[in-house]
C-alpha positions as CSV (number, residue, x, y, z in Angstrom):
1,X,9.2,-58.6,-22.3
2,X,6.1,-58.5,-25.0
3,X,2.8,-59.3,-23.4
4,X,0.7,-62.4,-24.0
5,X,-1.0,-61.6,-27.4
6,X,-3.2,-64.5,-27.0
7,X,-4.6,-63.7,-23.2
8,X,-7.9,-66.0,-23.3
9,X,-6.0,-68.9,-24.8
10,X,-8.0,-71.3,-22.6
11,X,-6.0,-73.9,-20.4
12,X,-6.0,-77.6,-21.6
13,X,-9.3,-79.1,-20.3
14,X,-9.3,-82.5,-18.7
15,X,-12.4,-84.2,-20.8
16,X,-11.6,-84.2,-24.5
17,X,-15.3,-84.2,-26.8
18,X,-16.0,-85.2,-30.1
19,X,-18.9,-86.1,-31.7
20,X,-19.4,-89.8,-32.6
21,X,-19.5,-90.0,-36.3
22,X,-16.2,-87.9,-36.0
23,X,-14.4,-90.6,-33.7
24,X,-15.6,-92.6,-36.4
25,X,-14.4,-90.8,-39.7
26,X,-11.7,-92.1,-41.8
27,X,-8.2,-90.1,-41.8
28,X,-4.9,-90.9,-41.0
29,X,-2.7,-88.6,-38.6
30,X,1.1,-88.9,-37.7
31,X,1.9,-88.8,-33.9
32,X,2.6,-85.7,-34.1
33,X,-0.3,-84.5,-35.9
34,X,-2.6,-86.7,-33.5
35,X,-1.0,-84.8,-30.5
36,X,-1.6,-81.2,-32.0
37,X,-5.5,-82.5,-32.6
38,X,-5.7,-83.5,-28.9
39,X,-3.9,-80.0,-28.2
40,X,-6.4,-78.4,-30.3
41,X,-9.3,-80.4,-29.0
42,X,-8.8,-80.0,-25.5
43,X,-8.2,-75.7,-25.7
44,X,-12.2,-76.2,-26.8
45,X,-14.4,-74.9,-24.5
46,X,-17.7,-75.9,-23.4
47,X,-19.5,-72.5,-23.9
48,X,-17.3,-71.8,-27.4
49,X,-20.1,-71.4,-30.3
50,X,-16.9,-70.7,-32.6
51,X,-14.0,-71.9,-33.2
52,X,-10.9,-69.5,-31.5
53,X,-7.2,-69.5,-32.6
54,X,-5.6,-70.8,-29.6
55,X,-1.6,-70.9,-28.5
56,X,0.2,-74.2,-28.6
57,X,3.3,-74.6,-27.1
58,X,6.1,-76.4,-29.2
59,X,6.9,-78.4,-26.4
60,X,3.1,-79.8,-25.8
61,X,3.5,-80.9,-29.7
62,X,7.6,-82.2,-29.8
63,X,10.7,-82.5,-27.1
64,X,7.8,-83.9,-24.6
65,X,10.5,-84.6,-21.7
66,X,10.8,-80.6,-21.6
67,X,14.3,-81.0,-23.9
68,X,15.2,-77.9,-26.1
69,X,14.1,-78.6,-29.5
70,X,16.6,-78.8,-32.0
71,X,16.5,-77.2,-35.6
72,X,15.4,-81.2,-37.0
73,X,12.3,-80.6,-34.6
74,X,11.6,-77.2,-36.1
75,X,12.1,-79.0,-39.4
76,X,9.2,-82.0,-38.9
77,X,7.1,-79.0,-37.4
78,X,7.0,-77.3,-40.4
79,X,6.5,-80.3,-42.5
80,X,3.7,-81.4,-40.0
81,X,1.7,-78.1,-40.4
82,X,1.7,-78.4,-43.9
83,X,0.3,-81.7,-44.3
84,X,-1.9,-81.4,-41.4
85,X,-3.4,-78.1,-43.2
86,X,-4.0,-80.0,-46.5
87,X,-5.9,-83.4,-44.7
88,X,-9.5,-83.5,-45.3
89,X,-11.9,-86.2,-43.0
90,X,-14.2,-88.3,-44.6
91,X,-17.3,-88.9,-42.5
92,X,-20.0,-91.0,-43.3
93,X,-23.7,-89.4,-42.8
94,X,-25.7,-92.5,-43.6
95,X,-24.4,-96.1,-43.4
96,X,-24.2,-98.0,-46.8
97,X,-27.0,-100.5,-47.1
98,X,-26.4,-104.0,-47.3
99,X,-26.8,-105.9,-51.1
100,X,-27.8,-102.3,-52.4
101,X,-26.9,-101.6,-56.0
102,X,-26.7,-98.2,-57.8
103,X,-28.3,-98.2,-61.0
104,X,-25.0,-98.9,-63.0
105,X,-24.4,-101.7,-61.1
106,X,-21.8,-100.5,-58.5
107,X,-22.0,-101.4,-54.4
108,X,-23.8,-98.0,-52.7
109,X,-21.2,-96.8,-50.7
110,X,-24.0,-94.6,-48.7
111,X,-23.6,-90.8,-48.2
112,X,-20.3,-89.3,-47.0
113,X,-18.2,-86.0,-47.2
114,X,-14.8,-85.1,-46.8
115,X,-14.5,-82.0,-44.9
116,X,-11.2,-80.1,-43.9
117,X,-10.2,-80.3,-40.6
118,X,-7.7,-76.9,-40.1
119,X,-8.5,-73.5,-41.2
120,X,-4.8,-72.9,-40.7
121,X,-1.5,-73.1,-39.3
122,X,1.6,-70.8,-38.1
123,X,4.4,-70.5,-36.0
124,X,5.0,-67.4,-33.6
125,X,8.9,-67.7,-32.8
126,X,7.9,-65.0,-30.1
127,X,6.2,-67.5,-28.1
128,X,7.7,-70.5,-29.3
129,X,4.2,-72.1,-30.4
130,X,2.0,-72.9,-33.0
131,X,-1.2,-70.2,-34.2
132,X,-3.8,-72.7,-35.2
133,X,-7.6,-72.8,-35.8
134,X,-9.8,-75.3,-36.9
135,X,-12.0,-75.5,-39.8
136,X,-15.7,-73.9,-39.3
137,X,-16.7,-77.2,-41.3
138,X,-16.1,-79.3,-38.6
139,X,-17.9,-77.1,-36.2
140,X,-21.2,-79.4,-35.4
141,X,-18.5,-82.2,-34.9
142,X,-16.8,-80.8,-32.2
143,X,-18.8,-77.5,-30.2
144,X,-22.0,-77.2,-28.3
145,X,-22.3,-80.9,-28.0
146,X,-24.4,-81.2,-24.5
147,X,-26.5,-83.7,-25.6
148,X,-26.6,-86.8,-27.8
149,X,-24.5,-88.9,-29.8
150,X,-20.4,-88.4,-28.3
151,X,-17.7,-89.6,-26.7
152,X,-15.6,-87.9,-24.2
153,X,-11.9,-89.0,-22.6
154,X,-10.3,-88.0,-20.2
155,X,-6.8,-86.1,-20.8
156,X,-4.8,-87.9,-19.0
157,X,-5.7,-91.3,-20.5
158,X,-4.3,-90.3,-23.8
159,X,-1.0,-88.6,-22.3
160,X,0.2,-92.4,-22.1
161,X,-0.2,-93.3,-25.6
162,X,2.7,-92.5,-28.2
163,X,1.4,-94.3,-31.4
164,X,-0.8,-92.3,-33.7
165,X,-3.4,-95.7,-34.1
166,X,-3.6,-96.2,-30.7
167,X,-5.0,-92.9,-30.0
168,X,-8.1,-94.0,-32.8
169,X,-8.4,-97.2,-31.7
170,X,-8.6,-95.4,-27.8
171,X,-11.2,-93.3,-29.3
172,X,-12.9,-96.1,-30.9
173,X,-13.5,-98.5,-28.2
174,X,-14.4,-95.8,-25.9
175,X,-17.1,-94.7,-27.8
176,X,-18.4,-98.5,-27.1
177,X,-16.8,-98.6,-23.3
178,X,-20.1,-99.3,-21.4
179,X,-20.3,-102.3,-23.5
180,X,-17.3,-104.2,-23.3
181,X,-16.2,-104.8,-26.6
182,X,-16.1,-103.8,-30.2
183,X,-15.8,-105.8,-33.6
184,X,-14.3,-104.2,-37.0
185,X,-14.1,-105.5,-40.6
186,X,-10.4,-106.1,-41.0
187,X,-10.4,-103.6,-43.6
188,X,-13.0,-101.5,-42.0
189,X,-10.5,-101.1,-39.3
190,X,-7.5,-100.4,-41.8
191,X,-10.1,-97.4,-43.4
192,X,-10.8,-95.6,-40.4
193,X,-7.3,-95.7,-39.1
194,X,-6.2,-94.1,-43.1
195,X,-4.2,-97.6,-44.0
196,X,-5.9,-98.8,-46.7
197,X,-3.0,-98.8,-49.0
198,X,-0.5,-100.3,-45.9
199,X,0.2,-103.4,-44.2
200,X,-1.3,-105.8,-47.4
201,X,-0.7,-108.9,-44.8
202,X,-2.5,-109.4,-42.0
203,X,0.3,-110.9,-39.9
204,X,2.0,-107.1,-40.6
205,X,-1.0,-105.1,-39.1
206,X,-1.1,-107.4,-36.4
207,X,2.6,-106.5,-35.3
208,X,2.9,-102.9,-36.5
209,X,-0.6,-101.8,-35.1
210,X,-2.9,-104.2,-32.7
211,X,0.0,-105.1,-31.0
212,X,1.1,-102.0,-30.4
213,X,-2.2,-100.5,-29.2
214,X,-2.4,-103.5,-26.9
215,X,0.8,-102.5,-25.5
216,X,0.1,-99.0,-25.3
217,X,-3.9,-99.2,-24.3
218,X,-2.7,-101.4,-21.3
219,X,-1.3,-98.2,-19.4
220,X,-4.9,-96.8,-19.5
221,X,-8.5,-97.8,-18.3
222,X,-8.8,-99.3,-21.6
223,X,-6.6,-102.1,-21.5
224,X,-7.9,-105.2,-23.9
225,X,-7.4,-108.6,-25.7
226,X,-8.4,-109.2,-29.4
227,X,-9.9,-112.2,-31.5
228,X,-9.1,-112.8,-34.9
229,X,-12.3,-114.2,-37.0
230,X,-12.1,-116.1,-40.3
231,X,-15.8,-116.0,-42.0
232,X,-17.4,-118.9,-42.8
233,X,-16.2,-120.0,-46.5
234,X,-13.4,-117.2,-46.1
235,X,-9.4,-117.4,-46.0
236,X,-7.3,-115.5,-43.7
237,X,-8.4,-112.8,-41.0
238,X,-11.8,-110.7,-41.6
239,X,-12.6,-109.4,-38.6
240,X,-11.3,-108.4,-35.7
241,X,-13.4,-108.7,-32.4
242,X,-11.7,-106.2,-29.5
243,X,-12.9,-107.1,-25.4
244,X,-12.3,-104.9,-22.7
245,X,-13.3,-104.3,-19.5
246,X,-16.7,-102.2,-19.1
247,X,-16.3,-98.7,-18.2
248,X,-19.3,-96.6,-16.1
249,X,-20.3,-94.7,-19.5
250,X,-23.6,-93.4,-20.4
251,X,-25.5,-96.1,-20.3
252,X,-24.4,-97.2,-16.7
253,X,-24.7,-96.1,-13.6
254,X,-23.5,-96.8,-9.8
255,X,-25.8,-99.5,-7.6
256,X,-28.4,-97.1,-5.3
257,X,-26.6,-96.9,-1.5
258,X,-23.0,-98.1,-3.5
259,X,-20.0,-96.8,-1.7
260,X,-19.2,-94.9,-5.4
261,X,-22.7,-93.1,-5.5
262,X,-22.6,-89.4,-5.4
263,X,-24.6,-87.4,-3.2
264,X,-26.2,-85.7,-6.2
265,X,-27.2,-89.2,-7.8
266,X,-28.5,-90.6,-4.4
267,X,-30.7,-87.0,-3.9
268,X,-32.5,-87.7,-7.7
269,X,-33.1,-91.1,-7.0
270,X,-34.9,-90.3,-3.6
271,X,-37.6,-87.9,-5.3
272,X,-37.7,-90.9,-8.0
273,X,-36.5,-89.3,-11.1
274,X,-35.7,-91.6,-14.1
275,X,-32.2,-93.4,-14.3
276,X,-32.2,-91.8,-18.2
277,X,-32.6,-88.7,-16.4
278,X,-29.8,-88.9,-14.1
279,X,-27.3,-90.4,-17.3
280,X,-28.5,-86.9,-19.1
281,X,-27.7,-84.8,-16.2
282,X,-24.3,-86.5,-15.0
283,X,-23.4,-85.9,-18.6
284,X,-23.7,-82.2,-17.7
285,X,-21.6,-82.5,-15.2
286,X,-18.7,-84.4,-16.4
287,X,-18.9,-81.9,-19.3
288,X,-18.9,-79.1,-16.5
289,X,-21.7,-77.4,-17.4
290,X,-22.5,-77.1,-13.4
291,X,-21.1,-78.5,-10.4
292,X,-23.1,-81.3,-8.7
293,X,-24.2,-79.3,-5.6
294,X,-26.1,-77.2,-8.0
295,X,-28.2,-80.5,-8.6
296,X,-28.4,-80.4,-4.2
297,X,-29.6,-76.2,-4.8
298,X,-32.1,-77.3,-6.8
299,X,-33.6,-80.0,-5.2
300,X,-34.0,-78.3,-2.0
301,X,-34.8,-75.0,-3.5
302,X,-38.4,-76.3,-5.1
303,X,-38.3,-78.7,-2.3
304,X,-39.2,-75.8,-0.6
305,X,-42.2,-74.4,-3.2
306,X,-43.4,-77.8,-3.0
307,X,-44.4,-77.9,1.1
308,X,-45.7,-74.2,0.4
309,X,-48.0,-75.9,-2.2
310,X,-46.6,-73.5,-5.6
311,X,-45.9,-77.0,-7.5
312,X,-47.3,-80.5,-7.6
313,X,-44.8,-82.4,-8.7
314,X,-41.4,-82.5,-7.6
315,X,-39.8,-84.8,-10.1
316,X,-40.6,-83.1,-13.1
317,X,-39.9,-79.7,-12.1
318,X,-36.5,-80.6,-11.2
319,X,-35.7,-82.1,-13.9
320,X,-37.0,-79.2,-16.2
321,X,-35.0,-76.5,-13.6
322,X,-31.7,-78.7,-14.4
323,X,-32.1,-78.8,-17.7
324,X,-33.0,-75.8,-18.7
325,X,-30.7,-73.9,-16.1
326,X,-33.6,-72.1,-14.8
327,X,-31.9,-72.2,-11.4
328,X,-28.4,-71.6,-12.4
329,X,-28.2,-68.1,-12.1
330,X,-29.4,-67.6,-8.5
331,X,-26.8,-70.3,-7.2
332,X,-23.8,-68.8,-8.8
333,X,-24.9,-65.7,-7.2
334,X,-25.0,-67.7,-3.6
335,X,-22.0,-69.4,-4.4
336,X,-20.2,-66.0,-5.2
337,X,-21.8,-64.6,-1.4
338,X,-20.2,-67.3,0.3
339,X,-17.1,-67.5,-1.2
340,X,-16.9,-63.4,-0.6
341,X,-17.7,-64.1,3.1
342,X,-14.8,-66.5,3.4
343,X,-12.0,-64.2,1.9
344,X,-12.0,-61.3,4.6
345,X,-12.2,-64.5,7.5
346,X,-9.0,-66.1,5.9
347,X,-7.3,-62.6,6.1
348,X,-8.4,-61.8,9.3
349,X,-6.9,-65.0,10.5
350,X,-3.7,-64.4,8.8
351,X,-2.5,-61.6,10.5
């Protein structure tokens, strides 16, 4: 049997990252391009500085209840890579200002590019999968993104979605899921999810899409209702106001002594370190950038150089440590110790 060519294809991840003016850039993707994206997107690693080209199994991408695919499968795969290939993403850099004219007159549409979103695409009958990379443009949009302005899901979340829209308009009202809710321009709405030439009447984008992302988005932890708004002045449907239930984002954290408080959180508050601090840090850690005992090593560690009277402040020192990793590498050498002490007892008491 021929080896694995790609051996450090990474494993699907359970967070998915992009950044937010990505989740809100204007394309439209098929459901089966949509599920090679979240493929792609979820191979992406959270030390990668480059873009790899990763190993996706036909099956991840078409005959999803583990089926044979047939030669019509093959067929839509092919004509999925090449469109796919050829889609650029428009993503708007500056927001157009309100009532601003050019000087011929037109409405500003404020700053934007289109950018390509694959480098390429190929099939490898060898492993049964698609060869694909994405495009170094969108590279800021997608790697190294520790800090700031994203939006991360969970995996598992989107595994119960089928329609292309409703894995945008997940992505969408996620990206507003400590709030509650979320309010589009009608058209707005049709832009970012690439239908502004479709669905001409309201009553149609109502069935064919909302609806169906209602349906769809009430198998996850994003399950909503909609209001449709006619403007003052106005005829028919201009906006379209979506309410869901507030999710524990980045801007919200669990009560102090809650039953749902980790450790970790409880240990920052108790040496009085800023809630924004603890939102950046828990970041980290959902991201995976350390586990939260490190944030326990660290706490007791210049605990320690405190009492001995080497710092005077233990708040900001821990915070810096954290940040900055300064800590990180003498508690992965610990953790390795310990975990090297408990492989011989396991096999001692296996005999």
């Amino acid at each position: 049997m021929q080896g694995n060519l790609f051996p450090d294809t990474p494993t699907p991840s359970k967070l998915l990252v992009q950044r937010n003016d990505l989740v809100n850039a204007r394309f439209g993707f098929t459901t089966l391009e949509m599920r090679l994206f979240m493929a792609m997107l979820s191979r992406i690693r959270r030390e990668d500085t480059e873009f790899h080209e990763v190993l996706i199994p036909v099956r991840e991408i078409i005959a999803l209840s583990g089926r044979r695919p047939s030669r019509n499968d093959y067929d839509q795969l092919e004509r999925m890579c090449d469109k796919i290939t050829s889609k650029k993403l428009t993503i708007r850099t500056t927001l157009p200002p309100r009532r601003r004219k050019r000087r011929g007159g037109d409405d500003d549409m404020g700053d934007f590019e289109k950018i390509p979103l694959m480098a390429y695409a190929s099939y490898s009958s060898d492993h049964c999968a698609l060869k694909v990379r994405f495009n170094d443009y969108v590279r800021d949009h997608l790697l190294q993104l520790n800090e700031g302005n994203f939006t991360q899901v969970e995996l598992i979340q989107l595994l119960k979605l089928k329609s292309s829209h409703s894995f945008r308009i997940y992505w969408l009202l996620k990206q507003r899921g400590e709030y509650g809710e979320r309010t589009f321009g009608v058209e707005e709405l049709k832009s970012l999810l690439g239908l502004e030439e479709d669905y001409p009447k309201f009553s149609m984008f109502r069935i064919r899409v909302l609806k169906v992302a209602q349906r769809e988005l009430a198998q996850t932890n994003l399950a909503f209702e909609f209001e449709e708004r006619t403007l003052a002045g106005m005829n028919g449907v201009q906006e379209i106001r979506f309410v869901f239930t507030k999710l524990k984002g980045k801007n919200s954290l669990p009560e102090p002594g809650g039953a749902e408080t980790p450790k970790w959180m409880e240990a920052l508050r108790a040496i009085e370190i800023s809630e924004a601090s603890i939102l950046a840090i828990g970041q980290r850690i959902e991201l995976g950038h350390f586990d939260p005992d490190y944030v326990l090593f660290v706490i007791s560690e210049l605990k320690k150089r405190k009492e001995a009277g080497k710092i005077a402040t233990l708040a900001g020192y821990v915070v810096d440590a954290i940040k900055n990793d300064y800590k990180l590498p003498e508690y992965l050498v610990r953790l390795q110790k310990r975990q090297a002490v408990r492989v011989p007892e396991k096999r001692k008491s296996s005999r």
